[in-house]
LUMTOR-958138 format. One record per residue: residue in one letter; chain; x, y, z of N, C-alpha, C in turn. Coordinates in steps of 0.05 Angstrom, whole numbers, plus 5000, padded with zeros to 4 digits. Layout:
BEGIN
PT  code  unit  n_px  n_py  n_pz  ca_px  ca_py  ca_pz  c_px  c_py  c_pz
PT     a     A     X     Y     Z      X      Y      Z     X     Y     Z
...
//
This chain:
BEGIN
PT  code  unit  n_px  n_py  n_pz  ca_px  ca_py  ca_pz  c_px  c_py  c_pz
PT     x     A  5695  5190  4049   5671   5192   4065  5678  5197  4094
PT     x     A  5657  5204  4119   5666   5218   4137  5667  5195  4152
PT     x     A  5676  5195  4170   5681   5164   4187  5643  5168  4205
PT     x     A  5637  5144  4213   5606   5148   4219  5606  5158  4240
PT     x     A  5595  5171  4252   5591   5178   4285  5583  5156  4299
PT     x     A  5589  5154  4331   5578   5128   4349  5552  5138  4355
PT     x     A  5538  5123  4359   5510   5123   4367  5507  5143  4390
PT     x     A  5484  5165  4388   5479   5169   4413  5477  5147  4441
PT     x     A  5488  5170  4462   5470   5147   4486  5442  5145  4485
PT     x     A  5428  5127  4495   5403   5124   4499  5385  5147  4514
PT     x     A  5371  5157  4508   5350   5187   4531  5331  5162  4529
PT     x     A  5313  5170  4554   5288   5149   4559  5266  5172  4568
PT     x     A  5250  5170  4574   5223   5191   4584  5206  5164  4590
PT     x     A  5205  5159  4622   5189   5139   4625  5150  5164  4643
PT     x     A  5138  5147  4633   5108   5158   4641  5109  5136  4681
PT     x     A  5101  5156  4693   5094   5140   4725  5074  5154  4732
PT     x     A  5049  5141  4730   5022   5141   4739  5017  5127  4767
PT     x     A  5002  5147  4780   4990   5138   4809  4960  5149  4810
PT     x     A  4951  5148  4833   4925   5152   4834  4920  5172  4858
PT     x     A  4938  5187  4873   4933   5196   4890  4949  5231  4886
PT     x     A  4927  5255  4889   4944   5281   4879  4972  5284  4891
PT     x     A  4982  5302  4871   5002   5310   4869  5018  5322  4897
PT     x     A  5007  5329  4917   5002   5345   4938  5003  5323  4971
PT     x     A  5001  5303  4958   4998   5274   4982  5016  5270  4986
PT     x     A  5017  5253  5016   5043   5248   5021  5062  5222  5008
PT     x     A  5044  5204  4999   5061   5186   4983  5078  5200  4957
PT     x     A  5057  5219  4940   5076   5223   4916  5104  5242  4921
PT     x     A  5095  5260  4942   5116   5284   4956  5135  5274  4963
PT     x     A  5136  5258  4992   5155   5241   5001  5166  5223  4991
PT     x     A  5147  5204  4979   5166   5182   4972  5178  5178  4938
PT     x     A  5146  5174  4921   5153   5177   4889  5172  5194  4886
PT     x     A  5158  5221  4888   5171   5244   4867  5204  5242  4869
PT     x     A  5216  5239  4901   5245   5248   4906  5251  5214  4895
PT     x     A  5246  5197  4899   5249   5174   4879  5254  5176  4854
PT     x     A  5237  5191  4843   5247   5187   4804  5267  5219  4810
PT     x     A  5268  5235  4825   5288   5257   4826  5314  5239  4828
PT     x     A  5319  5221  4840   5342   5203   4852  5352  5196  4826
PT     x     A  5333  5180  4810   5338   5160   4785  5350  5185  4767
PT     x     A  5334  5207  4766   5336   5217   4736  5368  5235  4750
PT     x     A  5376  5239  4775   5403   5252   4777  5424  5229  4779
PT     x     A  5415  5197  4776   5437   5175   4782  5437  5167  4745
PT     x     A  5423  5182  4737   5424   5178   4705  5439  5195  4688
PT     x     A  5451  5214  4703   5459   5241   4686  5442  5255  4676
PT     x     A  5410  5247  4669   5392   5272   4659  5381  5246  4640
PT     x     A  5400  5225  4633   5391   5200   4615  5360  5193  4616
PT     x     A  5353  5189  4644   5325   5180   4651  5307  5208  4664
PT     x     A  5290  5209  4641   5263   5232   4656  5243  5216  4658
PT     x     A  5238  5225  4678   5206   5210   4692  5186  5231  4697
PT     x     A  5162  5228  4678   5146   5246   4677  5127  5239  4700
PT     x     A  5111  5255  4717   5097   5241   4727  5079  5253  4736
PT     x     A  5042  5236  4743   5020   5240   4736  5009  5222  4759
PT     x     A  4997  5246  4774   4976   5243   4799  4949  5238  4794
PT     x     A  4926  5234  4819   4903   5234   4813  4892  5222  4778
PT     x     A  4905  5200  4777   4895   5187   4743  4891  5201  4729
PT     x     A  4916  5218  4720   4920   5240   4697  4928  5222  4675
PT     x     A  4932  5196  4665   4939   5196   4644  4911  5173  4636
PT     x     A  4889  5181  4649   4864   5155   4651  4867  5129  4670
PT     x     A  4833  5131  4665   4830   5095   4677  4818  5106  4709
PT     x     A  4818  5081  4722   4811   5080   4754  4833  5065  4767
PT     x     A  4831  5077  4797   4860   5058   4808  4863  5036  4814
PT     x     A  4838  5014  4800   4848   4988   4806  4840  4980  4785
PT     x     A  4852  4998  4754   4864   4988   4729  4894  4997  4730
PT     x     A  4905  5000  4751   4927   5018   4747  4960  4989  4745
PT     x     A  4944  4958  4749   4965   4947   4738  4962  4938  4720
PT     x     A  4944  4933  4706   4940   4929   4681  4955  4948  4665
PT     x     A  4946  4972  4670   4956   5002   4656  4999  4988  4649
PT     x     A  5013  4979  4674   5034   4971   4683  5039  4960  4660
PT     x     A  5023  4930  4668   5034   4901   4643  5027  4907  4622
PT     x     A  5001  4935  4612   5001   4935   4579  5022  4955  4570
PT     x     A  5036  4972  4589   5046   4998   4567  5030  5026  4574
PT     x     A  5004  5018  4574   4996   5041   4583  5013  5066  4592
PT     x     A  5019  5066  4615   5041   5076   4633  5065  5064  4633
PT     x     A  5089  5065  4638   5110   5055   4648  5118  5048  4674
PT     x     A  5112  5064  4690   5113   5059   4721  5094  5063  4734
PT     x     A  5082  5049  4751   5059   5055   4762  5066  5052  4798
PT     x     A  5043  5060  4818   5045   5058   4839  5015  5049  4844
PT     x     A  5015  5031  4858   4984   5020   4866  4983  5004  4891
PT     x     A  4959  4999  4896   4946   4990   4925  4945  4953  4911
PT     x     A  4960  4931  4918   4959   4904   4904  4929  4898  4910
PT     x     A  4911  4904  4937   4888   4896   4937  4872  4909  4927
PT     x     A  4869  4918  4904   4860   4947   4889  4850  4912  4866
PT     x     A  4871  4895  4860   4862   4865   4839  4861  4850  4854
PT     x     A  4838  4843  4875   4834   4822   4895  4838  4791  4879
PT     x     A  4848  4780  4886   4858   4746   4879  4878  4748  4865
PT     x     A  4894  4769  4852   4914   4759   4829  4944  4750  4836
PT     x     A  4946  4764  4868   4974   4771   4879  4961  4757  4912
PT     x     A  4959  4733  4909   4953   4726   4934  4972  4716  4949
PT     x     A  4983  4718  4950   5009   4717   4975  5019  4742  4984
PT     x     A  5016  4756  4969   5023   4789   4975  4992  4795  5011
PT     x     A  4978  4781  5004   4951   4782   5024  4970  4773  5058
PT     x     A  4986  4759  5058   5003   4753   5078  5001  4778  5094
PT     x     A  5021  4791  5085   5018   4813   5104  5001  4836  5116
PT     x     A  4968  4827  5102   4946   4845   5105  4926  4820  5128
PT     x     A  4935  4801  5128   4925   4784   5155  4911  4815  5180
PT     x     A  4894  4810  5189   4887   4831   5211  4918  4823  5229
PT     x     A  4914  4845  5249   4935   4842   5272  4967  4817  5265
PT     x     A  4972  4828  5240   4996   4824   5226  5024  4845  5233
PT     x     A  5013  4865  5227   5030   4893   5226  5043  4899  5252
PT     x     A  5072  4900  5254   5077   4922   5283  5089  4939  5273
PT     x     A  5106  4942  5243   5130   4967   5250  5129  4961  5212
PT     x     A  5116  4988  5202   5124   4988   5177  5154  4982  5156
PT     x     A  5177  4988  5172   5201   4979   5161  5200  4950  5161
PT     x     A  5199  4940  5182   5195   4907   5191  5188  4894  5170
PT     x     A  5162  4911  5167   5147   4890   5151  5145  4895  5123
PT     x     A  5156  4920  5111   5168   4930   5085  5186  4909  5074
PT     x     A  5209  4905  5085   5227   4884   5089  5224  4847  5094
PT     x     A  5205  4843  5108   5199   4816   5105  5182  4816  5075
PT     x     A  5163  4833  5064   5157   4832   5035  5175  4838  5012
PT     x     A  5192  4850  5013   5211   4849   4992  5224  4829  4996
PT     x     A  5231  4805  5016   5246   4788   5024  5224  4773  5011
PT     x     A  5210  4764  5018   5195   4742   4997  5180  4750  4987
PT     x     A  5179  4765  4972   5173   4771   4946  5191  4758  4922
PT     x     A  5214  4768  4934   5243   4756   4918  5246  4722  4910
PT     x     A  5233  4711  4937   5231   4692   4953  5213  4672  4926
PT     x     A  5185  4687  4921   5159   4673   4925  5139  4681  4905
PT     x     A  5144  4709  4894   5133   4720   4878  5144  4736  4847
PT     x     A  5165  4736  4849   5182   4749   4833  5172  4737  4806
PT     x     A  5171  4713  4806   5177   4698   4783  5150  4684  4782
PT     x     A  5131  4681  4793   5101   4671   4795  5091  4686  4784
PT     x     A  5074  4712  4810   5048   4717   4813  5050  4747  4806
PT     x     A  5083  4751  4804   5090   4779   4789  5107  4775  4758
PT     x     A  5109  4757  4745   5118   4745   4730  5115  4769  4699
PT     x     A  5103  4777  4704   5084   4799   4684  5095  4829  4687
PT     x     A  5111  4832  4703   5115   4858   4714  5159  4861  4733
PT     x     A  5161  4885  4720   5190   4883   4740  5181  4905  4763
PT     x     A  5186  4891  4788   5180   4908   4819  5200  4921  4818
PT     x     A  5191  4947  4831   5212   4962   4847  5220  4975  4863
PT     x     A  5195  4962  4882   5187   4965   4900  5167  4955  4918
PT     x     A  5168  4949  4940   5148   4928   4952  5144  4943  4986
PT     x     A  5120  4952  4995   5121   4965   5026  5089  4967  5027
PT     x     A  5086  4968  5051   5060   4974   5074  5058  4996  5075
PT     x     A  5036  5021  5085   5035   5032   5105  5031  5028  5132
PT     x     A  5035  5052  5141   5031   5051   5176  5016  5037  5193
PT     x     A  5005  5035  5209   4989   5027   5218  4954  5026  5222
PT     x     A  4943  5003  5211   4919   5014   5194  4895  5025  5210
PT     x     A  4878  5036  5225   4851   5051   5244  4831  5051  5225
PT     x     A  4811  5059  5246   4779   5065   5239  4779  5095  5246
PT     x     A  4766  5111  5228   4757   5128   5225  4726  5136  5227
PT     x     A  4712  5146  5241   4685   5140   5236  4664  5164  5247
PT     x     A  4643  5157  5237   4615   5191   5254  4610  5183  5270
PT     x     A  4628  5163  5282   4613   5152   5320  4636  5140  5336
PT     x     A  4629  5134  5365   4645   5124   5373  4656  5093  5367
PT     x     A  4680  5084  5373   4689   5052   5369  4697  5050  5393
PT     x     A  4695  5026  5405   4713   5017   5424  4716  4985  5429
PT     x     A  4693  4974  5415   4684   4946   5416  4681  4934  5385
PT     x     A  4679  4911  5380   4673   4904   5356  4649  4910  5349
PT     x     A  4625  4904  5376   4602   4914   5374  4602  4931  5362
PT     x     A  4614  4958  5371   4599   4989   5365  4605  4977  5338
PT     x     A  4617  4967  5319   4618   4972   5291  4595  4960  5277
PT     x     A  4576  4945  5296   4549   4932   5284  4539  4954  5268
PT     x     A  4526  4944  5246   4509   4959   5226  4519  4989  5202
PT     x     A  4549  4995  5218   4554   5016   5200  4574  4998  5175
PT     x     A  4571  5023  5153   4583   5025   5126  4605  5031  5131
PT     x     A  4631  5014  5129   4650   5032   5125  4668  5014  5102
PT     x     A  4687  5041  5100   4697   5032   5069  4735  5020  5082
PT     x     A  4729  4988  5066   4755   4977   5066  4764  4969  5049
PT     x     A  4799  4973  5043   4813   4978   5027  4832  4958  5021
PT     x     A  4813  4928  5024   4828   4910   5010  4817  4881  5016
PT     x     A  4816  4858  5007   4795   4838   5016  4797  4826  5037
PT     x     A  4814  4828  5055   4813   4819   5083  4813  4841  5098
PT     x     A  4814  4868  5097   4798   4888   5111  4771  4876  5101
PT     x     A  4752  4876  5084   4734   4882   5077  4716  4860  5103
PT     x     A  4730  4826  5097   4727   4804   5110  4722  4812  5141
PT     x     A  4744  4823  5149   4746   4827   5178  4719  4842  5181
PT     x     A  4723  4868  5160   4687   4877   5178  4664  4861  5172
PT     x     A  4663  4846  5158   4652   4835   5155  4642  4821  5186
PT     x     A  4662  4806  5204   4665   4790   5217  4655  4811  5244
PT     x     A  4655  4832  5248   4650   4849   5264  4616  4874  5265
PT     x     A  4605  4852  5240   4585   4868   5245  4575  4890  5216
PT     x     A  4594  4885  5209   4596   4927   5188  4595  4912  5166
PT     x     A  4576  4930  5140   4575   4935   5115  4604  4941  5105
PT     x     A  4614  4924  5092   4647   4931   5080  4633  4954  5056
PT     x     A  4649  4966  5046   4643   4983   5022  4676  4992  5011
PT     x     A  4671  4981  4981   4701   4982   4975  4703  5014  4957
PT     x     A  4723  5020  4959   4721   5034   4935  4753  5047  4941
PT     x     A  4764  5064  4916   4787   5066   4923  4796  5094  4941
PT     x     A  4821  5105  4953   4827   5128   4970  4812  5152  4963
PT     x     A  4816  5155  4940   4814   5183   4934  4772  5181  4933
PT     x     A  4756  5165  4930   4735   5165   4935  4719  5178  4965
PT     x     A  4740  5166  4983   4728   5171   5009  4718  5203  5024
PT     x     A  4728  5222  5009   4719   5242   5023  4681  5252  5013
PT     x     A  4682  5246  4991   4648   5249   4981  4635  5225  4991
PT     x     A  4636  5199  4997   4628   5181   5003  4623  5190  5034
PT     x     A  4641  5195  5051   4638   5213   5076  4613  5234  5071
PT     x     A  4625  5254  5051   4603   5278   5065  4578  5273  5055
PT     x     A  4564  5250  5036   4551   5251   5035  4530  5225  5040
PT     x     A  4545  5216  5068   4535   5195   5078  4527  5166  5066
PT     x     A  4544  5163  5042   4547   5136   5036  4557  5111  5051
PT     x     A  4585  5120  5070   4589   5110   5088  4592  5124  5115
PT     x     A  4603  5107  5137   4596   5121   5159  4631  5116  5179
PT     x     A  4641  5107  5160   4677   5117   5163  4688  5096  5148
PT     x     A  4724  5094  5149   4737   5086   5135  4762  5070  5149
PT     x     A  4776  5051  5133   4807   5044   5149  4827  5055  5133
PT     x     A  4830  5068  5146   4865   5080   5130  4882  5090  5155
PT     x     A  4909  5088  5147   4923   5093   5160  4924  5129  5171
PT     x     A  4939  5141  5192   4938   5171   5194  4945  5187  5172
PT     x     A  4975  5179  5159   4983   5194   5137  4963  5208  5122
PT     x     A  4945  5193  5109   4933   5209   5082  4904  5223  5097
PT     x     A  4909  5217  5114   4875   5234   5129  4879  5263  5121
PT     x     A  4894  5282  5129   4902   5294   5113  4894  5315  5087
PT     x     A  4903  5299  5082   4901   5304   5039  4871  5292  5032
PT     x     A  4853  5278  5047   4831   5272   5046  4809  5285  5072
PT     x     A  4824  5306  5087   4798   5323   5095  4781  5299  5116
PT     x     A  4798  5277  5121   4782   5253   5145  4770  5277  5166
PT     x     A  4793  5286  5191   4782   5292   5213  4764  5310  5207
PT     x     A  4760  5327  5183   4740   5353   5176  4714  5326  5177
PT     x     A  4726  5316  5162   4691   5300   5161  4676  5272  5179
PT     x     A  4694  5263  5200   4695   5254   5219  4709  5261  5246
PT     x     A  4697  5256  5270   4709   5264   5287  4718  5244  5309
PT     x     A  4713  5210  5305   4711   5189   5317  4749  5176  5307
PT     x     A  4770  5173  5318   4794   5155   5311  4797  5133  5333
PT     x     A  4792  5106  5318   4797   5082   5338  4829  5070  5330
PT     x     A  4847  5072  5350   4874   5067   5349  4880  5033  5367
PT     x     A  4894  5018  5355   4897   4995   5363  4924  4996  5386
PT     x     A  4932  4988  5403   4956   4980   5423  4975  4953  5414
PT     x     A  4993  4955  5408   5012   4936   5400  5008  4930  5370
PT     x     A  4995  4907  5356   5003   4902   5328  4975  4913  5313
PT     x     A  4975  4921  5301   4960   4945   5273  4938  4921  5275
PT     x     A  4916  4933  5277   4888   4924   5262  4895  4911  5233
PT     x     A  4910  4925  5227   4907   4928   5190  4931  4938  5180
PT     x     A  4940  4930  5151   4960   4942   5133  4948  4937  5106
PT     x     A  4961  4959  5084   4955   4947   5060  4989  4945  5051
PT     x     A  4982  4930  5021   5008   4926   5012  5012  4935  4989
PT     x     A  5032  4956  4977   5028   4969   4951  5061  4964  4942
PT     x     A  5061  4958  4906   5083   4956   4895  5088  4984  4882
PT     x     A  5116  4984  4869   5119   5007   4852  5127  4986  4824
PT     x     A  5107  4985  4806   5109   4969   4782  5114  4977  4761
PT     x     A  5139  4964  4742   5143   4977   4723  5150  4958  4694
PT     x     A  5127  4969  4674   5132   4945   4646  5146  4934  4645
PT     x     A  5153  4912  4641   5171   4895   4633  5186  4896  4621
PT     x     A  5168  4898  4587   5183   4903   4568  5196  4924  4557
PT     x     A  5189  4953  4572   5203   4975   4579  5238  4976  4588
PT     x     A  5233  4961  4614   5259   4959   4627  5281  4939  4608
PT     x     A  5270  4924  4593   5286   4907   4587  5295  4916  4565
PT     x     A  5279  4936  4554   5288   4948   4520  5309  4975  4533
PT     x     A  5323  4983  4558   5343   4998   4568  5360  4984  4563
PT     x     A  5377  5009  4557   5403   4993   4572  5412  4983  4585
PT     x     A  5437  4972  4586   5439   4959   4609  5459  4975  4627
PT     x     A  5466  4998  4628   5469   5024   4647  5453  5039  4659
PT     x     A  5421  5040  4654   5395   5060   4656  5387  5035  4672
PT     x     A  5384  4999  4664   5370   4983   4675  5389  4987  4707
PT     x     A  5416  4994  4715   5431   4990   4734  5415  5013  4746
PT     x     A  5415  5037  4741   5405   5068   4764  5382  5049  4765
PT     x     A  5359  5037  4756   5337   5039   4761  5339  5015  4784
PT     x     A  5355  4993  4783   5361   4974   4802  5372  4986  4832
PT     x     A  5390  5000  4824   5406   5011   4845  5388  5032  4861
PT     x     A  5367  5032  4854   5350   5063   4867  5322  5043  4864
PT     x     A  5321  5020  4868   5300   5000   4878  5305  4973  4893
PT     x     A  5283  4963  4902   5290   4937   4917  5289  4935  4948
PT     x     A  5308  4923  4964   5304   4921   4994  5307  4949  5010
PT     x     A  5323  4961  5008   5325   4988   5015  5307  5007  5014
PT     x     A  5300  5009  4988   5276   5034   4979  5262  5030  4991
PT     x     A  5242  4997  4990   5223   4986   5003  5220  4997  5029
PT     x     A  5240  4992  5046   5240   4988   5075  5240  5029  5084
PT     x     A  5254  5035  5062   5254   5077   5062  5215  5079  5057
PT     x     A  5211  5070  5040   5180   5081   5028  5167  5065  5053
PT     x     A  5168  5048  5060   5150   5038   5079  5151  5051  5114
PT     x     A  5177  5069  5111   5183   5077   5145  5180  5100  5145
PT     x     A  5172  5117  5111   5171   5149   5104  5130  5145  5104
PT     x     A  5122  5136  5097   5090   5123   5099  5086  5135  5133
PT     x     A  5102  5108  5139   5092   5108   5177  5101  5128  5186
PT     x     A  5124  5149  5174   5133   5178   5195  5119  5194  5186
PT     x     A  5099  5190  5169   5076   5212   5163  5050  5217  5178
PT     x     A  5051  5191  5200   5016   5193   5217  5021  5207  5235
PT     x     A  5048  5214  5244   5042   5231   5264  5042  5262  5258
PT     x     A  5049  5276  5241   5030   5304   5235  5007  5303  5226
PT     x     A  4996  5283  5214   4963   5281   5209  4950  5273  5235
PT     x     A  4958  5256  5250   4938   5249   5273  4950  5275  5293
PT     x     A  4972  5289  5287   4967   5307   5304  4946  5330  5302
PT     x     A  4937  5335  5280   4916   5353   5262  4892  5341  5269
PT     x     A  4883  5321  5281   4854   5317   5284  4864  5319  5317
PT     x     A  4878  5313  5327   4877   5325   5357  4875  5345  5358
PT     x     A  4892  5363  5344   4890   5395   5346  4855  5410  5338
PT     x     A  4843  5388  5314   4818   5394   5311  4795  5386  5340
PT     x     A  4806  5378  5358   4788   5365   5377  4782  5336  5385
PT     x     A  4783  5321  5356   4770   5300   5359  4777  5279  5372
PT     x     A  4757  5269  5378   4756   5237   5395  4788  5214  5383
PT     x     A  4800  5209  5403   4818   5182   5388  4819  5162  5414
PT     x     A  4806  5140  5403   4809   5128   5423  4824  5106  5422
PT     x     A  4832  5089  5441   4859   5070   5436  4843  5038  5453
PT     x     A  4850  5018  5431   4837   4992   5440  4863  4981  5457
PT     x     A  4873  4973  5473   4892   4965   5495  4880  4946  5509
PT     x     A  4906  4936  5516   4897   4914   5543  4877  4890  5521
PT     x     A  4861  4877  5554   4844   4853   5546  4820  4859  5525
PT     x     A  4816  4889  5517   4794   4901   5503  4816  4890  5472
PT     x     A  4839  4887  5465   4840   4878   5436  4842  4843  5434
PT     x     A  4835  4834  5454   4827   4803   5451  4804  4802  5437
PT     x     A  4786  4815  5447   4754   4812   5434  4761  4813  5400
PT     x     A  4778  4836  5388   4775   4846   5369  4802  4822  5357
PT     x     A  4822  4814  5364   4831   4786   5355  4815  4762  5354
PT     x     A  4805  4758  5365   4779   4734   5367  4763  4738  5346
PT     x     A  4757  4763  5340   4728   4765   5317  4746  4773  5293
PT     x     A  4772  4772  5292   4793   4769   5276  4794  4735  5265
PT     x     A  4796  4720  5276   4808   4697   5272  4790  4681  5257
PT     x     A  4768  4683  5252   4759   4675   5219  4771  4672  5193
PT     x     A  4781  4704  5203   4798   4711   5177  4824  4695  5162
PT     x     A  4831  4697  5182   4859   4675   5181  4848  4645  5169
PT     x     A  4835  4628  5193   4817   4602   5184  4810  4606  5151
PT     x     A  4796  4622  5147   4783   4620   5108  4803  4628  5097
PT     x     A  4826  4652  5101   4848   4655   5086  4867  4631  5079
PT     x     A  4880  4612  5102   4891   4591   5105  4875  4579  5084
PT     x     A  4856  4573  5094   4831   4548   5066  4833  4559  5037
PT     x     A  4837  4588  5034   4830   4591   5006  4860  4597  4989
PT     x     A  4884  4599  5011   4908   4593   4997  4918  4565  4996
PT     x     A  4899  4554  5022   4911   4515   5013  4899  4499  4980
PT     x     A  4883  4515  4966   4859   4512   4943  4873  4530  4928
PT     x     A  4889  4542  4932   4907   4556   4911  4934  4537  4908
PT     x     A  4943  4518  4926   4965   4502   4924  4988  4514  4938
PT     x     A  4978  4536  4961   4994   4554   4978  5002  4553  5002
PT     x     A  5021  4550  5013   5020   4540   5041  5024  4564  5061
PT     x     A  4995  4576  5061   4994   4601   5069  4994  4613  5102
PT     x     A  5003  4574  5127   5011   4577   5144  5044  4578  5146
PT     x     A  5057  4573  5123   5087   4574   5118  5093  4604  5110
PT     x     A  5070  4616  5095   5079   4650   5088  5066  4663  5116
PT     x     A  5065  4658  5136   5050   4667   5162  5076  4666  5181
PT     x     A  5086  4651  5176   5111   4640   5208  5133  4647  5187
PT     x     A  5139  4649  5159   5163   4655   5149  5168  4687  5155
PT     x     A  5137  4706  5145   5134   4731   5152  5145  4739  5174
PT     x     A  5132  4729  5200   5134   4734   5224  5162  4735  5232
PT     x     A  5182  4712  5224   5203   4711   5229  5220  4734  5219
PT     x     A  5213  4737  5195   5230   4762   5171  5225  4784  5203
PT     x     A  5196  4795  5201   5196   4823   5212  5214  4822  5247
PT     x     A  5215  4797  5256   5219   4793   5279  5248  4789  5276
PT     x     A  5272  4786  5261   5291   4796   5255  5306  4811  5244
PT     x     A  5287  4838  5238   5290   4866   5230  5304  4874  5249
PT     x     A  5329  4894  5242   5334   4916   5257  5340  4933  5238
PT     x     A  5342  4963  5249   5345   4985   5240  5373  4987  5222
//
């Protein structure tokens, strides 16, 4: 008889679902040359198919579920997309948290590792953990006060954005990225917080002409993982499980989170070039807007001390992480 052959190596074809087209700057910049990395640190071993704008189903804040069932294999999502499930991940969405997207890319992968790994992500292998840029108001009017934001709709993108406007006057209205440009033109709301990057790919300055820009630490951040089944990764090899390690974690993080923030400046240069209004809160004018901030913090503190969280310890540990960043 013929002696047996050795087993093939392993081929894999993992599915990576996101929610934002093909054409945006997250999947362009950061995903796509990401699974390009994996599938050339694989020999061709690992293909990663992958599917924009919720091409393989669902809505984008089923998209971790999609993760922990199989659905997909890899996913990319907004964590405040499942408000309460990942509450310590909320740390770094505190208002006037944010100064420098690497910074703070990096203090989240650091405790994450830290704090969440094995908790509140227990269900899922990360592989990635980062912010965007720096978060603004977008809007059909002027901002310059917390006032002016009395009475308008605008849409925020995670539960302590939503809180803060709350605290300032404004109708929060959630809904996810890719919603906002029909919600705009057809006056559902009356602007939005997102960072410069994706204005963009969402036609903002076409449909607004109002940008309120903060001086020193970001109004706002959101916090998004790159999540991938569990039981996927663990049924690899343990040569396929190494590229996928080696091409995730503190590095990638702190790359996806500083390729995010080097994207606002050709989009916010595109609404200058279109004309529009940007105006910048500076000086003693962002005390007002920290002051009508600091609610937030107070009920956040209260509702992670009721979770058994010591959510002034993930506040000063944070701070410290980003405040010992360097390049």
């Amino acid at each position: 008889m013929a002696p047996a052959l050795p087993a093939a190596a392993q081929d894999v074809t993992l599915r990576m679902h996101q929610f934002l087209p093909d054409q945006a700057n997250v999947p362009n910049l950061i995903l796509y040359p990401w699974a390009d990395r994996v599938e050339e640190a694989s020999d061709g071993r690992i293909k990663i198919e992958r599917y924009g704008a919720m091409a393989l189903g669902g809505k984008p804040p089923e998209l971790m579920d999609q993760a922990i069932d199989g659905v997909a294999d890899i996913v990319w999502t907004v964590v405040g997309y499942t408000p309460g499930r990942y509450p310590s991940t909320e740390v770094f969405e505190l208002p006037f948290m944010m100064t420098d997207a690497r910074a703070m890319s990096s203090a989240y992968w650091q405790m994450f590792e830290k704090h969440m790994k094995d908790t509140e992500f227990k269900d899922l292998k990360i592989l990635g953990t980062w912010v965007h840029g720096p978060g603004l108001i977008h809007a059909n009017r002027e901002v310059k006060t917390p006032g002016d934001m009395e009475g308008l709709k605008i849409r925020g993108g995670s539960r302590l954005a939503n809180a803060l406007l709350e605290k300032v006057g404004s109708s929060p209205v959630g809904m996810p990225v890719p919603a906002i440009p029909e919600a705009l033109s057809k006056g559902v709301i009356d602007g939005t917080t997102i960072p410069w990057e994706v204005t963009g790919s969402l036609k903002v300055p076409e449909l607004v002409s109002n940008h309120t820009e903060f001086e020193g630490n970001a109004l706002y951040t959101l916090t998004f993982v790159l999540a991938m089944n569990k039981d996927r990764y663990e049924s690899l090899d343990p040569e396929l499980q190494k590229v996928l390690d080696d091409n995730s974690g503190l590095e990638f993080s702190i790359l996806a989170g500083g390729g995010m923030q080097d994207a606002d400046a050709p989009s916010r240069q595109a609404a200058v070039d279109a004309g529009n209004a940007i105006y910048t809160v500076s000086g003693d004018e962002v005390e007002a807007w920290r002051a009508a901030a600091q609610p937030v913090y107070d009920e956040w503190l209260a509702d992670m001390e009721s979770k058994g969280i010591d959510g002034q310890a993930l506040i000063d540990e944070a701070r410290s992480l980003m405040d010992a960043y360097t390049d």
